[in-house]
C-alpha positions in Angstrom: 8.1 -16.5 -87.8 7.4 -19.6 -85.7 8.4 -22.4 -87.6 5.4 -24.5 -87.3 3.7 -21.7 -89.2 6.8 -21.2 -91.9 6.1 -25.4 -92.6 2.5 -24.7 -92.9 2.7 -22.1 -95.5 5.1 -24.3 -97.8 2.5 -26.7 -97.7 -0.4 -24.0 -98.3 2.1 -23.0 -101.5 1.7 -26.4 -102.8 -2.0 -27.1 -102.5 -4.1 -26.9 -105.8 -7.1 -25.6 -103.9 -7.1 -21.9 -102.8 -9.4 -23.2 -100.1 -6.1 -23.6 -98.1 -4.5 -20.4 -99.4 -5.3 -18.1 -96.1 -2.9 -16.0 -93.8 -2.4 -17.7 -90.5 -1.7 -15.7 -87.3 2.1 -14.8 -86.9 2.7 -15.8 -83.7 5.1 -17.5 -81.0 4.4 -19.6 -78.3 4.4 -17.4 -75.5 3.3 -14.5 -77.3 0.2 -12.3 -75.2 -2.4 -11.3 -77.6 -6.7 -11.3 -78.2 -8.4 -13.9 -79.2 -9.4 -11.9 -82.1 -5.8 -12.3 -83.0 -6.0 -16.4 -83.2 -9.5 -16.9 -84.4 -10.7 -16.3 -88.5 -14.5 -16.3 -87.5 -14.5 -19.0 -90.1 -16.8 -21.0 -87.5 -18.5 -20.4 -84.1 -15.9 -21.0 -80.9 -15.4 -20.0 -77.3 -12.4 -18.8 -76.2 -12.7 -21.5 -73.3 -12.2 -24.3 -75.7 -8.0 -23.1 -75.6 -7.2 -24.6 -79.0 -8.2 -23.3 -82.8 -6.8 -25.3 -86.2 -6.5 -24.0 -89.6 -6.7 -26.2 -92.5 -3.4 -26.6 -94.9 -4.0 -29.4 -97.1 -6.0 -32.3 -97.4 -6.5 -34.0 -94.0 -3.6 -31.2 -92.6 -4.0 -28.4 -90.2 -1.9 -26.2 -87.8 -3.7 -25.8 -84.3 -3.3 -22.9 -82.3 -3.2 -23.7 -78.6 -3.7 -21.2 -76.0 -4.6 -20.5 -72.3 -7.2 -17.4 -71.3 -5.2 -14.5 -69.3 -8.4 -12.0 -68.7 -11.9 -13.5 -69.8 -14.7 -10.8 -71.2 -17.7 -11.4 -69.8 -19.2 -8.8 -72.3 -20.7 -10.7 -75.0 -19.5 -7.6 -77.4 -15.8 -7.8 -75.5 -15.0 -11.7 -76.2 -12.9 -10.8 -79.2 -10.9 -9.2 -76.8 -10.0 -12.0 -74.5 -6.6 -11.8 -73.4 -4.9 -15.3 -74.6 -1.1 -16.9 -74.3 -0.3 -19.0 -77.1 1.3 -22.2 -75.3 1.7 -24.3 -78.1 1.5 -24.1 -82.3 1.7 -27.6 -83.2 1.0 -30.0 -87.3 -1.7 -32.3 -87.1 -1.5 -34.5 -90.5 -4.4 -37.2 -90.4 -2.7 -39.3 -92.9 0.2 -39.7 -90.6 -1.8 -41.1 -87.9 -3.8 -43.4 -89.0 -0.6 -45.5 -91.0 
């Protein structure tokens, strides 16, 4: 398991709030998969906009980044973009605003 996700789930394990309690994708940078693989559905994106963050904790996420390999036109067939993850990188809020 990437370890960008393994970090992101010991977090998750110590949040109060089951909002954060969700499976993240499994993946690698460099893995080839859909976009239906990266995206939850949890709000309204385009695979165009190459990047999609899950919340962790409080003011935490883990962001998915990505370039397209085979665009569907097909409204029906987005899902089934073909993607390459080319980064999985920790965005903490707190952090950057000290």
């Amino acid at each position: 398991m990437n370890k960008t996700v393994e970090k992101a789930y010991e977090i998750m394990k110590n949040e109060d709030y089951d909002i954060y309690k969700t499976n993240l994708p499994d993946l690698e940078v460099g893995d080839v998969c859909t976009f239906n693989d990266v995206w939850d559905g949890a709000q309204y994106i385009e695979p165009e906009e190459g990047s999609y963050s899950y919340p962790i904790a409080d003011n935490q996420w883990i962001n998915y980044i990505w370039e397209i390999l085979e665009k569907k036109e097909d409204e029906d067939e987005v899902l089934d973009t073909i993607i390459k993850i080319t980064d999985i990188d920790y965005y903490n809020k707190k952090i950057l605003e000290h």
